[in-house]
N, CA, C and O atoms as a GROMACS GRO file, in nm:
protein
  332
    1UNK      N    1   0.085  -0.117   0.000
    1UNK     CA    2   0.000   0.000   0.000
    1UNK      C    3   0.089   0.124   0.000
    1UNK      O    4   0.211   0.110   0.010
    2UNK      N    5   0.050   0.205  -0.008
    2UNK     CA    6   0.167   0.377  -0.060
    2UNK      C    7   0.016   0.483   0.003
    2UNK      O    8  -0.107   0.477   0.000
    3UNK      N    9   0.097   0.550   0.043
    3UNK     CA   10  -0.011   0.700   0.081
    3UNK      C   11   0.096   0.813   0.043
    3UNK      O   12   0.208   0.845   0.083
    4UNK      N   13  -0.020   0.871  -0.081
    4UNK     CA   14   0.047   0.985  -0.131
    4UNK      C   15  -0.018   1.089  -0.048
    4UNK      O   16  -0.133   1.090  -0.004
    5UNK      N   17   0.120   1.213  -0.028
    5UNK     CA   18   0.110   1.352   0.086
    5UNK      C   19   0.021   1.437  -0.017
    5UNK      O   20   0.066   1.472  -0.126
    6UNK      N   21  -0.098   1.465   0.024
    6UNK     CA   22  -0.168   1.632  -0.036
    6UNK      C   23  -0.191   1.720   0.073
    6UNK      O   24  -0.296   1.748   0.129
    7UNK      N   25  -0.119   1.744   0.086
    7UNK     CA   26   0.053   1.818  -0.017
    7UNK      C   27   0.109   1.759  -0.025
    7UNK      O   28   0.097   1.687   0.075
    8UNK      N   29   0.208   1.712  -0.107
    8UNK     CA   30   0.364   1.728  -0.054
    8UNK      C   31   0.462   1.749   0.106
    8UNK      O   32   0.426   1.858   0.150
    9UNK      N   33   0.521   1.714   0.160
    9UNK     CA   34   0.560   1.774   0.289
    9UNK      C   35   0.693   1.846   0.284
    9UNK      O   36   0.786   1.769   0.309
   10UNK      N   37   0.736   1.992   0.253
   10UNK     CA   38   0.858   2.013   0.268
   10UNK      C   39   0.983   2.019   0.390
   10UNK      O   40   0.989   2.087   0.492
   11UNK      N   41   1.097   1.899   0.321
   11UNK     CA   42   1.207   1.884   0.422
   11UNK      C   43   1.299   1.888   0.423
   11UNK      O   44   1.320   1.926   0.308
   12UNK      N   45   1.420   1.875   0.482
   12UNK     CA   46   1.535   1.960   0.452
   12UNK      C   47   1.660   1.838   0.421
   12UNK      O   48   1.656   1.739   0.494
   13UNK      N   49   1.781   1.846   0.306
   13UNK     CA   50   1.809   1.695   0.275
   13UNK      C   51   1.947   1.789   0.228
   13UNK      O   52   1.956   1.901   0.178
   14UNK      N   53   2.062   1.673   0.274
   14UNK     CA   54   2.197   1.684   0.263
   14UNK      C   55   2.228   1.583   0.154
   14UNK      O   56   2.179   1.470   0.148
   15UNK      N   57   2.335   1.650   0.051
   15UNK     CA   58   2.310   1.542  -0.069
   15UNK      C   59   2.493   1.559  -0.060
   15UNK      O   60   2.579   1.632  -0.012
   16UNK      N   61   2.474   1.423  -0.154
   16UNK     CA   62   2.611   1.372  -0.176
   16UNK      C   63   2.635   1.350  -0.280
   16UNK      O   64   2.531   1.318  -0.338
   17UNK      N   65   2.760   1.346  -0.374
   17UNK     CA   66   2.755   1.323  -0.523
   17UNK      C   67   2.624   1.378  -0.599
   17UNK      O   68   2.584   1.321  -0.700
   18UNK      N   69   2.556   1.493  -0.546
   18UNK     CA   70   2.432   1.521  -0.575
   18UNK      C   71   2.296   1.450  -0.542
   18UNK      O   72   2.185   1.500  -0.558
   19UNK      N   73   2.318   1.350  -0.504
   19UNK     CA   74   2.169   1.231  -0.424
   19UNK      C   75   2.194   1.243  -0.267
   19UNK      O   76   2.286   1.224  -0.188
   20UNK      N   77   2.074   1.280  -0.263
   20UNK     CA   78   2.018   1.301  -0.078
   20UNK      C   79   2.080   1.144  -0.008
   20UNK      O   80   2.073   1.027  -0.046
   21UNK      N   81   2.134   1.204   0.100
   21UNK     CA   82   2.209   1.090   0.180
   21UNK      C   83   2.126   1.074   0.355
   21UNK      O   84   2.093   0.980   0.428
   22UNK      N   85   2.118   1.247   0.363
   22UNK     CA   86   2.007   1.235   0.514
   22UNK      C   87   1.900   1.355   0.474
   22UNK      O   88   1.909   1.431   0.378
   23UNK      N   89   1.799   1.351   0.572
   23UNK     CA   90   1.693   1.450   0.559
   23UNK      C   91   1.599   1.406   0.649
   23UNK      O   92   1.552   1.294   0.669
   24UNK      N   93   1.572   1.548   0.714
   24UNK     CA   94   1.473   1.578   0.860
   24UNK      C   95   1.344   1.616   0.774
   24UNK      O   96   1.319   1.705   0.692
   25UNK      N   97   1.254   1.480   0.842
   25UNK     CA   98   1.101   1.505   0.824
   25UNK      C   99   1.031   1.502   0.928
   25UNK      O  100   1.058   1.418   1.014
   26UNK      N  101   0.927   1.594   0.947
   26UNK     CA  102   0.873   1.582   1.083
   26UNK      C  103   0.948   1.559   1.218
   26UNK      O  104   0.909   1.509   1.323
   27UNK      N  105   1.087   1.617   1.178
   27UNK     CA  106   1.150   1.664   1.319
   27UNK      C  107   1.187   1.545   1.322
   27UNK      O  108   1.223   1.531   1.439
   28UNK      N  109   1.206   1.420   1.252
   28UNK     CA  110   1.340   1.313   1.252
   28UNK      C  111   1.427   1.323   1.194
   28UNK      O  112   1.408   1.424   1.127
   29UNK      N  113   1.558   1.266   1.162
   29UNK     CA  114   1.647   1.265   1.137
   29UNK      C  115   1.660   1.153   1.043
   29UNK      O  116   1.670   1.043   1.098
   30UNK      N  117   1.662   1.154   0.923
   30UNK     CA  118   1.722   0.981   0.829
   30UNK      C  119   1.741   0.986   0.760
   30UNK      O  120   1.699   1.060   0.671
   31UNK      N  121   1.854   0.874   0.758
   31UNK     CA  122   1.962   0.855   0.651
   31UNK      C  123   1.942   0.753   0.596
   31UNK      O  124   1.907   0.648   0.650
   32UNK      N  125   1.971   0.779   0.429
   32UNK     CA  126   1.963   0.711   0.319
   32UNK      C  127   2.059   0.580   0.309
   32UNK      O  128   2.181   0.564   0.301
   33UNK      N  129   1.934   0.486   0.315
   33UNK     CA  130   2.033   0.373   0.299
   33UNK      C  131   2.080   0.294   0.169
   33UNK      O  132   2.183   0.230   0.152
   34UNK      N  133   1.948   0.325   0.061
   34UNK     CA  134   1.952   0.279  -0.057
   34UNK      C  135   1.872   0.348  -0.131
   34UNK      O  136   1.774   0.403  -0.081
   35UNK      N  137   1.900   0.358  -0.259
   35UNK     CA  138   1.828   0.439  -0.355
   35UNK      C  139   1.802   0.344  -0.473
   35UNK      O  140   1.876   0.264  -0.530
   36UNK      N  141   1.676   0.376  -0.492
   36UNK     CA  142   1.601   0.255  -0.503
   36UNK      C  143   1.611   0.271  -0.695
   36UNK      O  144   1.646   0.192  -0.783
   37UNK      N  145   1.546   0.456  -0.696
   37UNK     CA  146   1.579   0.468  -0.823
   37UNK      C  147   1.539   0.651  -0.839
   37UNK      O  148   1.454   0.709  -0.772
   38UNK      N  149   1.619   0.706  -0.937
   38UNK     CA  150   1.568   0.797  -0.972
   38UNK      C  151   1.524   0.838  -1.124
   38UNK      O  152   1.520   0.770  -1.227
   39UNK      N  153   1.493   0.980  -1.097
   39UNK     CA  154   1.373   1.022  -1.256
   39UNK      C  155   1.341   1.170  -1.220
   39UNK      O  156   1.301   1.229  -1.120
   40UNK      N  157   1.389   1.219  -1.397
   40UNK     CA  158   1.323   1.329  -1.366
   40UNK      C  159   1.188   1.319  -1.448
   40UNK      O  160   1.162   1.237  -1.536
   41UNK      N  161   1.096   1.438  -1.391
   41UNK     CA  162   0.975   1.463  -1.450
   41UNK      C  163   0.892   1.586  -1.463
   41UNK      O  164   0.915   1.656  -1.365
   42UNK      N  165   0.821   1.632  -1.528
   42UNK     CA  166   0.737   1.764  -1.553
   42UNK      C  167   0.606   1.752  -1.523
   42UNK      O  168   0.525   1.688  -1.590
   43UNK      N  169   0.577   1.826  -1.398
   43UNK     CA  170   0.458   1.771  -1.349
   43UNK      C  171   0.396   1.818  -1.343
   43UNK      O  172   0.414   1.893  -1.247
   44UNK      N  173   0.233   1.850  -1.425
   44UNK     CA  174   0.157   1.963  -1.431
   44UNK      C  175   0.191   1.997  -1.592
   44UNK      O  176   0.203   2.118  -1.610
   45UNK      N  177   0.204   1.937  -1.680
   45UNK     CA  178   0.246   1.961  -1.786
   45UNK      C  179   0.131   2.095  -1.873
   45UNK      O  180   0.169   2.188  -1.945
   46UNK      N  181   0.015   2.065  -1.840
   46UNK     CA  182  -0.051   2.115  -1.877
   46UNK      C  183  -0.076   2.260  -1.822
   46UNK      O  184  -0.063   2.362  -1.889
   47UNK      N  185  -0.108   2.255  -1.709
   47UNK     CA  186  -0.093   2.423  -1.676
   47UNK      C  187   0.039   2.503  -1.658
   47UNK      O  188   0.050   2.585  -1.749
   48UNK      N  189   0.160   2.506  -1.556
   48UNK     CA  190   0.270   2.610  -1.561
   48UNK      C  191   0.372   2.454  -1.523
   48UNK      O  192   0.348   2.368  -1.439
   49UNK      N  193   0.479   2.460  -1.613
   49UNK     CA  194   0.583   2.361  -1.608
   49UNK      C  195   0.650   2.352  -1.491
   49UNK      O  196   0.727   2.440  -1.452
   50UNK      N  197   0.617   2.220  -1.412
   50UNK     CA  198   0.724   2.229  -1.292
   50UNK      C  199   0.803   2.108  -1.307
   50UNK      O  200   0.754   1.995  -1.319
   51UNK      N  201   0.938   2.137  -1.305
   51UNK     CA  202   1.066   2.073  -1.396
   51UNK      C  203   1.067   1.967  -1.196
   51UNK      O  204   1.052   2.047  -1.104
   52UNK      N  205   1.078   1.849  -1.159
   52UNK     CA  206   1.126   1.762  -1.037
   52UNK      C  207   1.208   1.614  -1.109
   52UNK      O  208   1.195   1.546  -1.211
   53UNK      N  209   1.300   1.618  -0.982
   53UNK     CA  210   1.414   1.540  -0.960
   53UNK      C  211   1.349   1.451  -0.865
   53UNK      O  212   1.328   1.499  -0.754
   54UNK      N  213   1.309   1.317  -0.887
   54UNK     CA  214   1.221   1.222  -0.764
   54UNK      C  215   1.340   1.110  -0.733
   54UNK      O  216   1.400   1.048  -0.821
   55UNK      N  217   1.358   1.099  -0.619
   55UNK     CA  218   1.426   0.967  -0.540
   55UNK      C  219   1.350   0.893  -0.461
   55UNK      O  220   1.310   0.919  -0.348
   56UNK      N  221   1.328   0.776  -0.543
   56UNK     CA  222   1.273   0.645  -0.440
   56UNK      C  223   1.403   0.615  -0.333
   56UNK      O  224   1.518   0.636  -0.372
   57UNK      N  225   1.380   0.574  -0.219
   57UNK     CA  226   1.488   0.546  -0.125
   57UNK      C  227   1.430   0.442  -0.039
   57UNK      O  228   1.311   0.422  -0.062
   58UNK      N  229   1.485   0.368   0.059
   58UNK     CA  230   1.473   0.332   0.169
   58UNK      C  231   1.562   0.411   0.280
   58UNK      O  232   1.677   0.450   0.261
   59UNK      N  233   1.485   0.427   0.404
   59UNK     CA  234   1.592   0.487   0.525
   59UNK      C  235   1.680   0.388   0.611
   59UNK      O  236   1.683   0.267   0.584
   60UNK      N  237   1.741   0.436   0.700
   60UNK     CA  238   1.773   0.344   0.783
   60UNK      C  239   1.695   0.334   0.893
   60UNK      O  240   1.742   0.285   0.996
   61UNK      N  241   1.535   0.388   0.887
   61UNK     CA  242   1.438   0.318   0.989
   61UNK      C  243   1.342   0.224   0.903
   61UNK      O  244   1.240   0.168   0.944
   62UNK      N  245   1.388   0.219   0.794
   62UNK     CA  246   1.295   0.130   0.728
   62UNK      C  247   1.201   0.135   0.616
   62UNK      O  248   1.142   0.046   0.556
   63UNK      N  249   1.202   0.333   0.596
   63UNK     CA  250   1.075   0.375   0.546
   63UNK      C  251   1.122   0.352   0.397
   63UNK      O  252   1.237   0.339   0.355
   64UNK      N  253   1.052   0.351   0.358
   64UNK     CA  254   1.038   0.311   0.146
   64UNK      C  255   0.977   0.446   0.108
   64UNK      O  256   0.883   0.472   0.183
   65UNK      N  257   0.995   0.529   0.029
   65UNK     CA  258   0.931   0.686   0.015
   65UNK      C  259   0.952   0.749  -0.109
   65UNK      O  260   1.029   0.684  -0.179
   66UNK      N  261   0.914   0.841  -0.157
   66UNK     CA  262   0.911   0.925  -0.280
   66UNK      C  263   0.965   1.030  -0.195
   66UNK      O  264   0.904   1.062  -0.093
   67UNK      N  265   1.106   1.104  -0.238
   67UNK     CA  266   1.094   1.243  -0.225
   67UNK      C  267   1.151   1.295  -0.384
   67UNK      O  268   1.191   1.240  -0.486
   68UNK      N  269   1.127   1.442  -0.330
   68UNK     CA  270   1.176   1.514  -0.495
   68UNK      C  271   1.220   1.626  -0.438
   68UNK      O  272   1.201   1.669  -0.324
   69UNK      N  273   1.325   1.700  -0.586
   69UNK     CA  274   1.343   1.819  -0.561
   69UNK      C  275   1.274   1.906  -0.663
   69UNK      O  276   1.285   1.871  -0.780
   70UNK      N  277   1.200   2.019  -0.632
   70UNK     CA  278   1.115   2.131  -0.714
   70UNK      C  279   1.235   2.231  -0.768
   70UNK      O  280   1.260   2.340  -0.714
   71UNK      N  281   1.293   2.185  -0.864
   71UNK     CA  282   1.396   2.298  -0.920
   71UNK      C  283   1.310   2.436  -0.969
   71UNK      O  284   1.382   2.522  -1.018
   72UNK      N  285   1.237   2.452  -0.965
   72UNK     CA  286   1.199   2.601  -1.032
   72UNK      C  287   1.172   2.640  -0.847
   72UNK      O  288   1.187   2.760  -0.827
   73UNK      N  289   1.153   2.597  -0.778
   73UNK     CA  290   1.117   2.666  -0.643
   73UNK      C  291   1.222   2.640  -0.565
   73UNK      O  292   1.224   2.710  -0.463
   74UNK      N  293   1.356   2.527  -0.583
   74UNK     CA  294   1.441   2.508  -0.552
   74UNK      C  295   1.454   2.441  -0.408
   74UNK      O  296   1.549   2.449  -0.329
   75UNK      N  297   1.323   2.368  -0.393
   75UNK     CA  298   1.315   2.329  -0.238
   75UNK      C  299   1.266   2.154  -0.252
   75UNK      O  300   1.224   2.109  -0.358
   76UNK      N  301   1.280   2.061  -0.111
   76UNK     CA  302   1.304   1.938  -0.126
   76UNK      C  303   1.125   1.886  -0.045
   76UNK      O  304   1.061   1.949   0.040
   77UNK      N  305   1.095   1.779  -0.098
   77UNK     CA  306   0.960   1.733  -0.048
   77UNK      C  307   0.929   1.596   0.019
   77UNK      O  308   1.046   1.567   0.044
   78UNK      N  309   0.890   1.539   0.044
   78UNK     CA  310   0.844   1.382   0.038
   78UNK      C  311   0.737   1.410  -0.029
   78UNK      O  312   0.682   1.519  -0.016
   79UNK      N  313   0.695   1.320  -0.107
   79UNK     CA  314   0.561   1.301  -0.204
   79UNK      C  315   0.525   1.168  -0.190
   79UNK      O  316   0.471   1.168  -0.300
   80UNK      N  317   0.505   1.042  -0.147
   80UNK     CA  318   0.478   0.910  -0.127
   80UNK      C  319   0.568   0.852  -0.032
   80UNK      O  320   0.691   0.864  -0.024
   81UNK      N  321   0.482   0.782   0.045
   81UNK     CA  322   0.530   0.658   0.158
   81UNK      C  323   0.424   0.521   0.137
   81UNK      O  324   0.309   0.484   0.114
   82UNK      N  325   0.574   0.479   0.167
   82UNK     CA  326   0.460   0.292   0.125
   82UNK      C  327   0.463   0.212   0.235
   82UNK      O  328   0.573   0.188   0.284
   83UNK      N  329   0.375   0.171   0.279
   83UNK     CA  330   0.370   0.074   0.352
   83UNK      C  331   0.433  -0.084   0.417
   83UNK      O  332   0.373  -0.142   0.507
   0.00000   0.00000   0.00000
């Protein structure tokens, strides 16, 4: 099962070789243990172009998740958690 955020949740992520390694959500702390896969995409194609950078990951508490980065707003999100 997956529960997508409406919204989005914005959080704050330390990257390495350019791929997020840790990042505080909801006032935790976690670090990237595997990256599962990434992709970019244009989302909203139809009304105003928003250009995102998405990383599937696992943490090191376990969680499986969607985050992205919003390059035209220049800020980092979670967008999906799976169960």
């Amino acid at each position: 099962m997956t529960r997508l955020l409406q919204p989005a949740e914005r959080i704050t992520v330390d990257l390495e070789d350019g791929a997020p390694v840790r990042f505080v959500w909801r006032g935790r702390d976690h670090r990237v243990l595997y990256l599962v896969n990434r992709w970019r995409a244009d989302a909203e194609w139809w009304r105003v172009r928003q250009w995102r950078e998405h990383y599937k990951l696992i943490t090191d508490s376990g969680l499986l998740l969607v985050i992205y980065y919003d390059l035209s707003r220049e800020a980092w999100y979670v967008q999906q958690v799976y169960d």
